[in-house]
N, C-alpha and C positions, 0 to 999 in steps of 0.2 A: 721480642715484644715485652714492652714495660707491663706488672699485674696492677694498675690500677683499675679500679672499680668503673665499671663502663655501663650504661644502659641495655637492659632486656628488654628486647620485645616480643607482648604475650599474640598472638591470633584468638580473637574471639568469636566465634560463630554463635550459629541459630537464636541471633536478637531480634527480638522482637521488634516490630516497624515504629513502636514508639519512642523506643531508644535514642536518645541523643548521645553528643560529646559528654554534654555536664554529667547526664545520670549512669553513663559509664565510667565516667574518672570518680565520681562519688563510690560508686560500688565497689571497684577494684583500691580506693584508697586504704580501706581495713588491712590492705596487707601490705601495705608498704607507702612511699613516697610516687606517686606517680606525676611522674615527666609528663608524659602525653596521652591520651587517649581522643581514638579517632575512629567515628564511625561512617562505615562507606557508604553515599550516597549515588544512586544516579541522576547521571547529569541532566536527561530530559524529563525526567520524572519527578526528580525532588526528590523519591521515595528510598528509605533506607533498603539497601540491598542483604538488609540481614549477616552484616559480620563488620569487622572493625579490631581495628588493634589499641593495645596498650603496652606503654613503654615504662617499666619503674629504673629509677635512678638505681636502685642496686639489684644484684642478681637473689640478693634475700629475698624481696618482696614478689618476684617474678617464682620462686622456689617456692613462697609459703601459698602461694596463689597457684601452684599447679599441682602441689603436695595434695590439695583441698578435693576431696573426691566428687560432690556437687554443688555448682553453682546455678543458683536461681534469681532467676531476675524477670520482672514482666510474668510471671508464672510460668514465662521457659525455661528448661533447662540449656544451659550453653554450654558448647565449645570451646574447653580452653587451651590451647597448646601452645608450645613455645615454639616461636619464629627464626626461622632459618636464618643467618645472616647473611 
């Protein structure tokens, strides 16, 4: 396998129902370049299912983002951990 630099992606829990895509890729941009962020929704409800991932272009910004002992957002605390591939 070639070491070029590939996308991480973080798992995000305990978000809050007003959470979007935007206000999650804004939050998580401080630490890096983010590729994607995506929060999960259900499909007959509309309603956010409370977690969501984010993906940064380099595994830096996936490292200084899970190095960070608390994140807050919506006045929850979430869940951050890094995503199995």
């Amino acid at each position: 396998m070639a070491s070029t630099a590939r996308a991480v992606r973080l798992y995000v829990g305990n978000l809050a129902w007003t959470v979007g895509h935007r206000q999650l890729r804004e939050y998580f941009a401080q630490f890096g370049l983010v590729q994607n962020a995506r929060v999960v929704f259900d499909r007959s409800t509309g309603l956010s299912k409370g977690y969501g991932f984010v993906e940064f272009n380099s595994p830096s910004g996936a490292a200084d983002a899970t190095n960070k002992q608390v994140h807050t957002l919506e006045g929850l605390n979430l869940n951050v951990q890094l995503q199995n591939s």
